[in-house]
N, C-alpha and C positions, 0 to 999 in steps of 0.2 A: 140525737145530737143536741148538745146548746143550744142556746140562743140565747145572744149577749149582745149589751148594748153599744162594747168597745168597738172602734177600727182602729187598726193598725195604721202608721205614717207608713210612706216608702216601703223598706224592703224589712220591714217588721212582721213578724210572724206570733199568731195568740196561741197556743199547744195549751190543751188538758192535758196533765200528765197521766199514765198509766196507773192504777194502785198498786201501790209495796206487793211483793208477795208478801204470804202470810203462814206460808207450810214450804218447807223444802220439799224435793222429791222423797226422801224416806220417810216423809211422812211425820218431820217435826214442825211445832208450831214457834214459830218468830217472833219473839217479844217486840211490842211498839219501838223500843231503844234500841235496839238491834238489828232493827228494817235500814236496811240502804237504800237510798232516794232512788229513783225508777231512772231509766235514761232515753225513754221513750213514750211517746203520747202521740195524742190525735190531735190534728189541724181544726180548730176553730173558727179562725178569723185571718186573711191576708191584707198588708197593705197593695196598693198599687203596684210599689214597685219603685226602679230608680228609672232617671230619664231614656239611660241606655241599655241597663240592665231590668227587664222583667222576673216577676218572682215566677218559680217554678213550680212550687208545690201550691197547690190546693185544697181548699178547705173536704173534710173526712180524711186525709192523705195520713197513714201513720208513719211517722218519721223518727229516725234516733237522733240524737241529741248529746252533746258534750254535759258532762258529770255537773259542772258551774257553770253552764249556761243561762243565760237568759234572766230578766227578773221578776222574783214570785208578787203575784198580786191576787187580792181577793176579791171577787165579785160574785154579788149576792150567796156568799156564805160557800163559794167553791174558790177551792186555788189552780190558777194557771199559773202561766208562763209566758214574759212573752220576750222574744228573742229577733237578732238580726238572720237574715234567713240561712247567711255564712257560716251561724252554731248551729245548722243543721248539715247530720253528718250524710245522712241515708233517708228515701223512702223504701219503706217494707210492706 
């Protein structure tokens, strides 16, 4: 797992996204332009949380995620995500 320098505020949540596939099941290969953005990653980083409401998921936790979710940022040369814990739809 990462190790990042960010925290989360409140009920902010840091996701690595999952990578694109890159072969369909028959076994064709997926041009870079043709890849659709993944809809699910792994837990990096959690805030706190709000006063009443605690965050639920946990850092490793793999969770789905709405299609425009969250906002992409880069650190040290990888992209995450990071989102309010409510655009997470599922832990899987």
């Amino acid at each position: 797992m990462a190790k990042v320098s960010v925290k989360p505020l409140a009920d902010r949540v840091l996701v690595e996204p999952a990578e694109a596939e890159t072969k369909t099941a028959s076994g064709i290969i997926i041009p870079d332009t043709a890849k659709e953005k993944p809809m699910k990653g792994k837990v990096i980083a959690v805030g706190a949380g709000k006063k009443d409401e605690p965050v639920t998921v946990k850092v490793g936790d793999t969770v789905l995620y709405g299609k425009y979710a969250g906002t992409e940022l880069q650190i040290d040369g990888k992209e995450y995500l990071i989102m309010r814990e409510s655009d997470i739809y599922a832990v899987i």
